[in-house]
FIMI-103192 format. One line per field, with one value per residue (C-alpha): residue number from 1; z, x, y; chain. Coordinates in Angstrom, 1 decimal. Last residue first. Layout:
BEGIN
num	[NUM ...]
Z	[Z ...]
X	[X ...]
Y	[Y ...]
cadena	[A ...]
END
This chain:
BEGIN
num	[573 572 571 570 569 568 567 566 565 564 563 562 561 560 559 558 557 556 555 554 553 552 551 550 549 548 547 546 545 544 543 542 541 540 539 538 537 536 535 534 533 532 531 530 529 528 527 526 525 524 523 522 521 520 519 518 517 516 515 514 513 512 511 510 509 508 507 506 505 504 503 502 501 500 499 498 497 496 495 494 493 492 491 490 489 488 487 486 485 484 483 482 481 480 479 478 477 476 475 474 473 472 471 470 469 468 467 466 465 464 463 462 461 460 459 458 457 456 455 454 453 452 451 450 449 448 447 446 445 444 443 442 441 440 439 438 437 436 435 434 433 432 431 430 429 428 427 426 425 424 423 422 421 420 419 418 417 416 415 414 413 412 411 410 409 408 407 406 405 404 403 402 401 400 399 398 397 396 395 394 393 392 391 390 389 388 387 386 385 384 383 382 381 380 379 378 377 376 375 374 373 372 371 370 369 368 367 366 365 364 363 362 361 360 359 358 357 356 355 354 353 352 351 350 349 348 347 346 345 344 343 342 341 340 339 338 337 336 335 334 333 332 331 330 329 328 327 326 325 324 323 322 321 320 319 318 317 316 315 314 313 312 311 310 309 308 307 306 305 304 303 302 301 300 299 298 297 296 295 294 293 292 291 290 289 288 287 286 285 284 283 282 281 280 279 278 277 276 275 274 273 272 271 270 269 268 267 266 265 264 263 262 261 260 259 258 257 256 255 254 253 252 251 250 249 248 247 246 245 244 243 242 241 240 239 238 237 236 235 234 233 232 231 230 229 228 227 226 225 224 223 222 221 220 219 218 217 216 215 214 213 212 211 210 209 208 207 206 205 204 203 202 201 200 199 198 197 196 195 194 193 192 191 190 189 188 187 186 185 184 183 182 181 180 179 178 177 176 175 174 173 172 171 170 169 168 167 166 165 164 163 162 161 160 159 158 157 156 155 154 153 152 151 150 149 148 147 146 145 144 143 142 141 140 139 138 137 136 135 134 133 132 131 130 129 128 127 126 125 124 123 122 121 120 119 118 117 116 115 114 113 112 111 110 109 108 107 106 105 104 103 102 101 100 99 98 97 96 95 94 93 92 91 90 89 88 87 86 85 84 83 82 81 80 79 78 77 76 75 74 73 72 71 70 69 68 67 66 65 64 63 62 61 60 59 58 57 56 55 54 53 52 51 50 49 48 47 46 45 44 43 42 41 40 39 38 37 36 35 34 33 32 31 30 29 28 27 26 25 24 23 22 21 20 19 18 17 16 15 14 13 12 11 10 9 8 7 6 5 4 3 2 1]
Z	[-26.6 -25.7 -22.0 -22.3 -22.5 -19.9 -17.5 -18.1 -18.0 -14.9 -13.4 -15.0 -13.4 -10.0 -10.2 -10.8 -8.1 -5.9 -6.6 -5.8 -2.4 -1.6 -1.5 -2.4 0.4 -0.7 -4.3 -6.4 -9.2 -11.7 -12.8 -16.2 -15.4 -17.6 -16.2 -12.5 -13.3 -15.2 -12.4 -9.5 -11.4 -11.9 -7.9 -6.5 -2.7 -0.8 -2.8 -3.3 -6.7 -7.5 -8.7 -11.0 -11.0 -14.6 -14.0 -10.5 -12.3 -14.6 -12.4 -13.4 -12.9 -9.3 -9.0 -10.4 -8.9 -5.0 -5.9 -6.8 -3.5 -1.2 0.8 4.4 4.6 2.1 0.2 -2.8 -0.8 -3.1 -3.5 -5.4 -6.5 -7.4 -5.1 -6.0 -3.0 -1.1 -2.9 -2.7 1.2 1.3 -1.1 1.3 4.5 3.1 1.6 5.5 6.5 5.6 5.2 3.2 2.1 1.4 -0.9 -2.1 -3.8 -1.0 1.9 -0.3 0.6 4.4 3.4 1.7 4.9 7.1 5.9 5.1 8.6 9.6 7.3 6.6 3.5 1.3 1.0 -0.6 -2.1 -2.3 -4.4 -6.2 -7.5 -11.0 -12.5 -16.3 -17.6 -15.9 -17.8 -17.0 -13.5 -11.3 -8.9 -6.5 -5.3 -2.2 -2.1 1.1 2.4 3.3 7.2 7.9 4.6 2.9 0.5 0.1 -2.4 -3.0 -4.5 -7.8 -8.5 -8.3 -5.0 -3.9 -4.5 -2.3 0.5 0.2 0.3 3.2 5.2 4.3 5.3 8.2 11.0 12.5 10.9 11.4 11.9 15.3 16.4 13.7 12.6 16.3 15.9 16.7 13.6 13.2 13.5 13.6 11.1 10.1 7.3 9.1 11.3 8.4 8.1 12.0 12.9 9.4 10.7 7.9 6.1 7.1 4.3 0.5 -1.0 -3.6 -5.3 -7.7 -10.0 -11.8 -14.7 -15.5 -18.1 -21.0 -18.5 -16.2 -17.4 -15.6 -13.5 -11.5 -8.3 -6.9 -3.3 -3.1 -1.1 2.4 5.2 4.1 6.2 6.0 2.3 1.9 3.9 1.6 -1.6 -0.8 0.2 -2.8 -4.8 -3.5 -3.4 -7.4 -7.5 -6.4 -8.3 -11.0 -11.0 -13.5 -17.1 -17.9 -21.2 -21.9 -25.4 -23.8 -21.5 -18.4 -17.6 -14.8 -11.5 -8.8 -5.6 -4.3 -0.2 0.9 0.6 4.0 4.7 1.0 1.6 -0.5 -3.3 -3.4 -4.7 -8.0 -8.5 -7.7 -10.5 -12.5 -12.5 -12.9 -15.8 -17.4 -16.9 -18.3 -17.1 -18.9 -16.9 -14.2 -11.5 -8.0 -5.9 -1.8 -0.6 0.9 4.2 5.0 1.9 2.9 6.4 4.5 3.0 5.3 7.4 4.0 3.6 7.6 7.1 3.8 5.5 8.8 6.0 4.3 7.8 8.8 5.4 5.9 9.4 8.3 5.9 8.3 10.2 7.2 6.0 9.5 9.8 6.7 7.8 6.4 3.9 3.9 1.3 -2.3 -2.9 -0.8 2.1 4.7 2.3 2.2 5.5 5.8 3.2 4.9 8.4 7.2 5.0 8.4 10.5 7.5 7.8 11.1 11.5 8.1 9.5 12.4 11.0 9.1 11.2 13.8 10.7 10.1 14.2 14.6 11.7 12.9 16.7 14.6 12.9 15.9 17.8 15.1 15.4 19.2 18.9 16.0 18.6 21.3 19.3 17.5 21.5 22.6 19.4 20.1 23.8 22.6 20.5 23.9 25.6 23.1 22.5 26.2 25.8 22.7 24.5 27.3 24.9 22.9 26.1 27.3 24.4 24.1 27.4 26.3 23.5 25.2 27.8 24.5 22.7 25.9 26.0 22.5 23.3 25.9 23.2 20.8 23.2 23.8 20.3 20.1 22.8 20.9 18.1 19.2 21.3 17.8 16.2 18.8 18.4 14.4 15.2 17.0 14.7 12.4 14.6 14.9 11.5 10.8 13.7 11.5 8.6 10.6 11.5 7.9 7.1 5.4 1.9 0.5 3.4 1.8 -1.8 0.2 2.3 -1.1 -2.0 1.3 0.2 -3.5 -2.4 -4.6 -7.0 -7.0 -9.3 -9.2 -6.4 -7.8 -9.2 -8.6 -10.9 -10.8 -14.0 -15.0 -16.7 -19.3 -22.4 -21.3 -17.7 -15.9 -12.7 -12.1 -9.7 -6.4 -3.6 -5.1 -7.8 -5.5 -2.9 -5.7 -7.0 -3.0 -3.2 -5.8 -9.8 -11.1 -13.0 -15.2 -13.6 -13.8 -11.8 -12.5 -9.8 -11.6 -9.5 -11.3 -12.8 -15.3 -19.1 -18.5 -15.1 -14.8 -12.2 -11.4 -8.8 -10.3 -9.3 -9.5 -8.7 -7.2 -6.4 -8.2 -7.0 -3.7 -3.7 -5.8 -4.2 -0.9 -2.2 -4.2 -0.5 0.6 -2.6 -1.8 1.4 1.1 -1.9 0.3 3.7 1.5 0.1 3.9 5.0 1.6 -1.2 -2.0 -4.0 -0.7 1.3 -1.1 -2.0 2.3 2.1 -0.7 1.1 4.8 2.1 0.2 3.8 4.8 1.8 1.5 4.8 3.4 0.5 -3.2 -3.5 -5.7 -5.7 -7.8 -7.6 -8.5 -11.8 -13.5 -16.3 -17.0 -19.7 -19.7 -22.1]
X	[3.2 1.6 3.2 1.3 -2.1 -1.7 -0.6 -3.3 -6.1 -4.4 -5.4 -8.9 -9.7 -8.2 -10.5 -13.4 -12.7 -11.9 -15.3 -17.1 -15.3 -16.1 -13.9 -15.7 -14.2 -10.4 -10.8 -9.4 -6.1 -6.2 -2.2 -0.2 2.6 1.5 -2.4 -0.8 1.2 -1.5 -4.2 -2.0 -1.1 -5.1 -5.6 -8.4 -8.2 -8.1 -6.2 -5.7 -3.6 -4.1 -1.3 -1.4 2.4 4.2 6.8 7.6 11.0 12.3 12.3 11.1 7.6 7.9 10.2 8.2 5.1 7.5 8.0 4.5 3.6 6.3 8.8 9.6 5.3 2.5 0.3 -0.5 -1.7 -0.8 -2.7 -0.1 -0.9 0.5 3.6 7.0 9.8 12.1 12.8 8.6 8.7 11.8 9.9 7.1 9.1 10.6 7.3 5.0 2.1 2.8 -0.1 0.1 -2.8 -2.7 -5.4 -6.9 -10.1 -12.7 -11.6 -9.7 -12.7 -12.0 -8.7 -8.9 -11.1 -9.0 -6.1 -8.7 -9.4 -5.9 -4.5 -0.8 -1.5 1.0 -1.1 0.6 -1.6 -1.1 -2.1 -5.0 -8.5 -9.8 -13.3 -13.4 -11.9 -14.3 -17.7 -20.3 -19.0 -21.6 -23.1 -26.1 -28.2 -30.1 -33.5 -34.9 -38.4 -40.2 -40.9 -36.8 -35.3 -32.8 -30.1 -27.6 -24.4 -23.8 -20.2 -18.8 -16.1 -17.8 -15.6 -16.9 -20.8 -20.1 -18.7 -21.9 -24.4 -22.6 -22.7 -26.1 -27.2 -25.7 -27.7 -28.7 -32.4 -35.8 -38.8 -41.0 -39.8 -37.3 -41.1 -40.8 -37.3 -33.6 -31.3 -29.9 -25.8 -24.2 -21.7 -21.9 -23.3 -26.5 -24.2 -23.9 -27.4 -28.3 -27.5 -29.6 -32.4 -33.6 -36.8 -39.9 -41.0 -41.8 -39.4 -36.5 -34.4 -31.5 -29.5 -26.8 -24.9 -21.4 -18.8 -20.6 -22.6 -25.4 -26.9 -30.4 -32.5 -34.9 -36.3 -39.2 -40.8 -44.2 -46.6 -47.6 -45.7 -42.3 -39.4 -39.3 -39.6 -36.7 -34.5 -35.7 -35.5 -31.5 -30.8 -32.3 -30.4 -27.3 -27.8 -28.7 -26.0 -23.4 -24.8 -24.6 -21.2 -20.9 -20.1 -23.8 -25.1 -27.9 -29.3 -33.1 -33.5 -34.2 -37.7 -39.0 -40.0 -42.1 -43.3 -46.9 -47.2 -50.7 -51.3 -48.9 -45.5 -43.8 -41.7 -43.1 -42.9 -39.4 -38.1 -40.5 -39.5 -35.5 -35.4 -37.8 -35.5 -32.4 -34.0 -34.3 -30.9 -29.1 -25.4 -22.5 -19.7 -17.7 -16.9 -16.6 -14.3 -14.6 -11.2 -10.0 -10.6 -13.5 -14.9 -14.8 -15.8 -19.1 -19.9 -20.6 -22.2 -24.2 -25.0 -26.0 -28.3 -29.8 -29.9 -31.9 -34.4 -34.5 -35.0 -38.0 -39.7 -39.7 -40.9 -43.6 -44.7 -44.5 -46.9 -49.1 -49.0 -50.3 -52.9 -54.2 -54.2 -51.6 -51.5 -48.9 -46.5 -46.4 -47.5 -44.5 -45.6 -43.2 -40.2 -40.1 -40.1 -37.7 -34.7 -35.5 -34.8 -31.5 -30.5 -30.2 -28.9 -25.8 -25.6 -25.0 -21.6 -20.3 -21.8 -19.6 -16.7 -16.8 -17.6 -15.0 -12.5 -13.1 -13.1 -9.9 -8.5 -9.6 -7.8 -4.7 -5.1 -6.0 -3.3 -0.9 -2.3 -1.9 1.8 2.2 0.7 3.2 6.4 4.9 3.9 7.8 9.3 7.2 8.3 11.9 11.8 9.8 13.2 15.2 12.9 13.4 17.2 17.5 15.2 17.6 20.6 19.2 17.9 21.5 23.1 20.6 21.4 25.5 24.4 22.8 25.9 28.1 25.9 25.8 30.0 29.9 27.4 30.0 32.5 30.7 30.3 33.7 34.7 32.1 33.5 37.5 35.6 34.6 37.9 39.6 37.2 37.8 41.1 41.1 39.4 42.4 44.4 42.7 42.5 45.9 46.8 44.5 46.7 49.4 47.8 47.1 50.7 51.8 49.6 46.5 46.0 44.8 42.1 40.6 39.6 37.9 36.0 35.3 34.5 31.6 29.9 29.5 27.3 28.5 25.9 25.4 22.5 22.8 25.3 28.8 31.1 34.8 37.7 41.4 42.7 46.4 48.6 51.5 48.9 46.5 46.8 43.1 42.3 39.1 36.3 37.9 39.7 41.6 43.2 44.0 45.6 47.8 48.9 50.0 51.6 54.3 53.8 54.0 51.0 52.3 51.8 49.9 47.3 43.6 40.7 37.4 34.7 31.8 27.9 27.0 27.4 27.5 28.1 31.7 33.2 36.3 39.6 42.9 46.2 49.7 52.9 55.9 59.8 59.0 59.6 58.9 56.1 54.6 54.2 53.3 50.5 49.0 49.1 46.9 44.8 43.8 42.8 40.8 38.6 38.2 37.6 35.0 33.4 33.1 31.4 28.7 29.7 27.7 29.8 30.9 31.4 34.1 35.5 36.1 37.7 40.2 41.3 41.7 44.1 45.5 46.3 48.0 49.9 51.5 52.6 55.3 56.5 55.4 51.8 49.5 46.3 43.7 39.7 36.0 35.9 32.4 31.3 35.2 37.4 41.3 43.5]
Y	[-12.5 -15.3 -14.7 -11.2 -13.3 -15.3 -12.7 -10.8 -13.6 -14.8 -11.4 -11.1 -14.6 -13.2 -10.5 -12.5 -15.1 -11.9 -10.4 -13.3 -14.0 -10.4 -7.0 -3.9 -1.7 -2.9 -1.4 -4.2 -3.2 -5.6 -6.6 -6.7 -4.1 -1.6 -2.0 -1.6 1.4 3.0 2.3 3.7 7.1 7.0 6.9 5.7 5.2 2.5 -0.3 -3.9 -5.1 -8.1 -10.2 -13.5 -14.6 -15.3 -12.7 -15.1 -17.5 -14.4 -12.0 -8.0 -8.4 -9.4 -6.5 -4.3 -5.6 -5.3 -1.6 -0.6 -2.3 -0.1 -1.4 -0.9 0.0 -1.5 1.0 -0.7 -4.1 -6.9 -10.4 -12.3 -15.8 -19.6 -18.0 -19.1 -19.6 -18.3 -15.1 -14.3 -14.5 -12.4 -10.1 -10.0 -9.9 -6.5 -5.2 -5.4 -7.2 -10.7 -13.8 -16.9 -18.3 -22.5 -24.1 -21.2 -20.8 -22.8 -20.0 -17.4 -14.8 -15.0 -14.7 -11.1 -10.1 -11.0 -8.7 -6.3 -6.0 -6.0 -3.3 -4.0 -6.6 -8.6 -12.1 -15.2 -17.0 -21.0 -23.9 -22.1 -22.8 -21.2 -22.3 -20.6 -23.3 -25.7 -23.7 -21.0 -20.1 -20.2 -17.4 -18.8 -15.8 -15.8 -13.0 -13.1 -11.5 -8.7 -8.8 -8.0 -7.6 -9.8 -9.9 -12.6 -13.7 -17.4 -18.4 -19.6 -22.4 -25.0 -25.9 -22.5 -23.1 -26.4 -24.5 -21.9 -25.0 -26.6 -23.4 -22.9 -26.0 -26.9 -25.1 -28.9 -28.6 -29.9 -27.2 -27.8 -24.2 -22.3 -20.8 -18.4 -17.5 -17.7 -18.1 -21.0 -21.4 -24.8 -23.6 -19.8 -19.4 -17.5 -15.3 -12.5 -12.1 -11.6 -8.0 -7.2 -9.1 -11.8 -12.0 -13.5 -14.8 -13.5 -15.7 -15.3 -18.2 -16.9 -19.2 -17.2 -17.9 -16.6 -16.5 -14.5 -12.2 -12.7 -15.2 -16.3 -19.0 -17.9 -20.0 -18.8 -19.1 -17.5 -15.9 -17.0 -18.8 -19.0 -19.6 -23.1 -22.8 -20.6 -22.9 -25.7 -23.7 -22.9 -26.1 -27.8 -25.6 -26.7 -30.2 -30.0 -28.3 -30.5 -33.4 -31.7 -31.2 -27.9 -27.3 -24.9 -23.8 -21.4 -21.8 -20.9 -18.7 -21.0 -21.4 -20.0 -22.2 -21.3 -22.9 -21.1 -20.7 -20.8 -24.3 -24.8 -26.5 -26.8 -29.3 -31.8 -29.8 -29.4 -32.9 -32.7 -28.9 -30.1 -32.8 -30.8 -27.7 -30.5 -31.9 -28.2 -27.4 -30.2 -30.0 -30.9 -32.2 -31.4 -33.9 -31.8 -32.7 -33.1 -34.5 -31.3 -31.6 -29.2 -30.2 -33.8 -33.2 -31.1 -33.9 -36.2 -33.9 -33.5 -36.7 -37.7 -34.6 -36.4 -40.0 -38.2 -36.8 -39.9 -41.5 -39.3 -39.7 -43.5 -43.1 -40.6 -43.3 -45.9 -44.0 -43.7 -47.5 -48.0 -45.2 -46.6 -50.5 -52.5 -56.0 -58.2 -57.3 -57.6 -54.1 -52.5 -50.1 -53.0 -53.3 -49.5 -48.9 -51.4 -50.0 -46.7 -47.8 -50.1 -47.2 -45.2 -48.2 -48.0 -44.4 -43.7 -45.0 -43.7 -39.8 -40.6 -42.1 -38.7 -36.4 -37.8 -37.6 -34.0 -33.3 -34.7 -32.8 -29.1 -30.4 -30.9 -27.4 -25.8 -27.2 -26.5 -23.0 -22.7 -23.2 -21.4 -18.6 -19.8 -19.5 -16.0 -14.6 -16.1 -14.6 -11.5 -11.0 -11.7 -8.5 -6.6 -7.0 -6.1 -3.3 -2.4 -2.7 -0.4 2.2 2.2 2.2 5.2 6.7 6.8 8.2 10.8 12.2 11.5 13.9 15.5 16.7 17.0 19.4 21.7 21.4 22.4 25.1 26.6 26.0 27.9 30.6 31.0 31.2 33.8 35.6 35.3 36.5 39.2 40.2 39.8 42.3 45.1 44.3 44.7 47.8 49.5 48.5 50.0 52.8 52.8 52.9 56.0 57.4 56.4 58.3 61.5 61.8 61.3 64.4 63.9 64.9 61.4 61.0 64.3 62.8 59.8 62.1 64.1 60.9 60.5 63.6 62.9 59.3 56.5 55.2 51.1 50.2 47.1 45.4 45.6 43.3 43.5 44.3 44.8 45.9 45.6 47.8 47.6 47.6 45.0 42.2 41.3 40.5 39.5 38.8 39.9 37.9 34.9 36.8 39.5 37.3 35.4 39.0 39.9 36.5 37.4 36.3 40.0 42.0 44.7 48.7 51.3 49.7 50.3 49.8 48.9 48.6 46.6 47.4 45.4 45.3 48.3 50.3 51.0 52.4 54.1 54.5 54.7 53.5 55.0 53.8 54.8 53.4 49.9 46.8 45.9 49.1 47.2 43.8 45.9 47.8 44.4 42.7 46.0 46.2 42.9 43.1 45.9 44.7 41.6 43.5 45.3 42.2 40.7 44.3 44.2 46.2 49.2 51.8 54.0 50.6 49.6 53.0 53.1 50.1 50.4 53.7 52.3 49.8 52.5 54.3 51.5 50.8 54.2 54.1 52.4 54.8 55.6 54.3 57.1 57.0 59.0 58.7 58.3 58.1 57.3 55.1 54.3 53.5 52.1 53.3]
cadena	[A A A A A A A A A A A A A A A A A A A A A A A A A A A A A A A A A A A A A A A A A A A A A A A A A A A A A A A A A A A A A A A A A A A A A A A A A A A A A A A A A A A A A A A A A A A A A A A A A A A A A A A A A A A A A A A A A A A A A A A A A A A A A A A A A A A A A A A A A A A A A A A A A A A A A A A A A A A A A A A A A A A A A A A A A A A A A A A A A A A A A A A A A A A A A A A A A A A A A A A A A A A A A A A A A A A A A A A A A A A A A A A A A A A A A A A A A A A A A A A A A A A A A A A A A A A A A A A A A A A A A A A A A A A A A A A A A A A A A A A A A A A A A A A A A A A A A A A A A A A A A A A A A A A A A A A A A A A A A A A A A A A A A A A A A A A A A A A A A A A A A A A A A A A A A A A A A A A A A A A A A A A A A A A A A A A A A A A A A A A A A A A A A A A A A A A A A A A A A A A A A A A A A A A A A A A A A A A A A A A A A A A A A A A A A A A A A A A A A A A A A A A A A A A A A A A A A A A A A A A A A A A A A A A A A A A A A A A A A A A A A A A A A A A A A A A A A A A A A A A A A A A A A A A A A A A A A A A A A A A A A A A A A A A A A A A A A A A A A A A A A A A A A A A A A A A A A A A A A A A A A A A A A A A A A A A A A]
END
């Protein structure tokens, strides 16, 4: 016997019109317990099919209206009767929640909204629907009927409307058709303007390049040219001030002096023209070997001294601290210390010029000369290594120079494997730091970079810094030209922008990590922002992440140390 929370009603199908009333019937129970509209069409629905199944095949049958509100609240609408297999059981099935078969009867159920209570006034409706006249139910009919037109004509209006909109859809379409191929033509068109601009640019860069060589080797047959009337000068000068030689007055030995001191300087500026083709052409190397530091502080004090351009100005030297060891050319740095003391003593008309000589850490040294000159302008401090450059003032008149020096010093700071890092005041003086590796093994130099940046500035700024570490640098700007870059062929180093468009720079490290012939790639890791997601994904996947404001040519030697480092170290594994 089946239970209910609450009954709400008795029906009984026994002739035709029987199932239209039991469906106007089913509807009204369905919008009395809460249903929605398209649940009561369901509910109706079904018990209309089910109507017709049995009244097929039995002469009457009753079904009961109820609820029942635990476990949740559902209509159940109980037929006296076994389930068959027609369609009106197929309909029911696929309209309401259940329909279930005990004890000769079968249970049709739907789920109700919570807390659905039927309103007393609208089932004494329902109760008086089942006493109406025949009459009454086929004008019942009719206003179904009647309402199913009302719903056809509103559906035939929204059909219209959808076809209106289709027709809209269709018109921009074709609109968006059109600018698709107009837009598609112009970036054709723009496409070849950038494979003519790339063709002309590679144009301009072999000419660069080739006009780059002609002026190495002019500086070099030049510099060759001039030194052989130099050495001539000198080698005579000191021939005539020799003590076997015929006897001179004093201004005569001194003007031969001055003409002897004149040519060594000329020999020196001829040197490091010299030098700096070589550099500039790869043939400058340094020789590494131990270097004694306190002979090289006497070499340069004695060689200094008589540059010093007025008693006022005091040259000092500290001793090194003692056990400090140095694997450098000395050659090299002997020239580049005696740059950095001559421009200081040029520029030096009172105080002191001194030359320190300390470790910073286990791999470095550093040899810093500070003066109490005239200082540099801020506007002008990144000009001064610029070739050729001098800056414009009054002590830079009667003063001997070609704007060399620096330039040359910092290129032969880079071969060694360290760089030279300024500060200077205007009025107070310049402090200019020379940063050496402690030994060769800790000196790294690289066939080619390969450089995976979008930002333009830092772009530059990453190559600027390869100039003397990298032999070739490769630049890209987005992931997919990188890794077609990295497919054709094996980069010595990986400087990696972590925010690079097409493909992103965790995804190209993974990748790079994850092939067998370009796992063993140094990469650095360039970002803007901290991030500490970032830092765990580049320390997992053996890389040093660089923040892209503190990027200088010292900073990216000692990053790209850390990053072989890394490498090294998990291959050992």
């Amino acid at each position: 016997m089946t239970s209910y929370d609450e009954l709400l009603l008795r029906f009984t199908v026994a002739r035709e019109s029987d199932v239209f009333l039991l469906r106007q019937c089913g509807r009204e129970v369905a919008m009395t317990v809460g249903l929605e509209p398209q649940d009561q069409i369901r509910v109706a629905t079904a018990l209309s099919d089910v109507g017709r199944e049995l009244l097929a095949v039995r002469p009457s049958t009753r079904l009961v209206f109820g609820l029942r509100h635990r476990p949740e609240p559902v209509l159940v609408i109980t037929v006296d009767a076994a389930a068959g297999t027609g369609p009106g059981w197929d309909t029911a099935r696929r309209l309401l929640d259940e329909v279930a078969e005990s004890g000769g009867q079968v249970e049709l159920v739907k789920t109700l909204p919570r807390r659905a209570r039927p309103d007393p006034e609208q089932l004494a409706h329902l109760r008086g629907m089942l006493a109406l006249p025949e009459a009454d139910v086929l004008e019942q009919l009719r206003a179904q009927n009647q309402d199913l037109m009302e719903t056809l004509e509103s559906l035939e209006a929204r059909r219209r409307e959808l076809l209106r909109l289709n027709e809209e859809l269709e018109e921009t379409n074709q609109g968006v058709m059109a600018l698709h191929k107009e837009l598609s033509e112009e970036l054709e068109q723009t496409n070849l303007g950038v494979v003519a601009f790339y063709t002309e640019l590679e144009e301009k860069s072999n000419q660069l390049r080739e006009a780059a060589e002609a002026r190495t080797r002019f500086w070099s047959n030049i510099s060759h040219e001039l030194r052989s009337p130099v050495n001539s000068v000198i080698g005579l000068s000191r021939l005539l001030t020799a003590p076997d030689s015929d006897p001179l007055t004093e201004e005569q030995r001194r003007q031969i002096e001055l003409i002897r001191a004149a040519g060594s300087t000329l020999l020196a500026l001829v040197n490091e023209l010299l030098d700096t083709a070589k550099a500039e052409s790869g043939s400058l190397k340094p020789k590494f070997a131990p270097v004694d530091l306190p002979l090289v502080l006497a070499q340069l004090q004695g060689a200094s001294r008589p540059m010093i351009r007025t008693d006022r100005v005091d040259l000092v030297f500290d001793p090194p601290p003692a056990g400090v060891e140095l694997v450098s050319d000395e050659v090299m740095l002997l020239r580049v210390l005696r740059n950095l003391l001559s421009n200081a003593l040029k520029f030096t008309e009172r105080g002191a010029v001194r030359l320190t000589v300390g470790a910073a850490d286990d791999d470095e040294i550093r040899f810093t000369v500070t003066d109490t000159g005239i200082g540099i302008a801020p506007q002008e401090q990144h000009r001064i290594f610029e070739e050729f450059y001098q800056v414009p003032g009054r002590l830079q008149v009667g003063v001997a120079g070609t704007g060399l020096g620096l330039p040359y010093a910092r290129r032969l700071a880079r071969l060694l494997g360290g760089d030279i890092v300024l500060r200077s005041a205007l009025g107070e003086g310049t402090e200019v730091t020379l940063r050496l590796p402690r030994s060769e093994t800790d000196i790294l130099t690289t066939g080619t970079t390969l450089v995976v940046e979008p930002d333009d500035a830092v772009r530059a700024r990453v190559a600027i810094s390869l100039d003397g570490l990298a032999d070739t640098v490769l630049q890209v700007k987005d992931g997919r030209e990188a890794l077609e870059r990295l497919r054709a062929g094996r980069p010595d180093v990986l400087v990696l922008a972590a925010d690079v468009p097409r493909v992103g720079g965790r995804e190209i490290l993974s990748f790079v990590r994850a092939d067998e012939a370009l796992r063993a790639v140094p990469v650095i890791v360039v970002t803007a922002d901290a991030d500490p997601d970032l830092e765990r994904v580049v320390a997992g996947l053996s890389a040093v992440l660089l923040n892209a404001a503190t990027i200088t040519p010292s900073v990216l030697r000692r990053a790209l140390r850390d990053a072989v480092r890394l490498v090294r170290t998990k291959e050992a594994r």
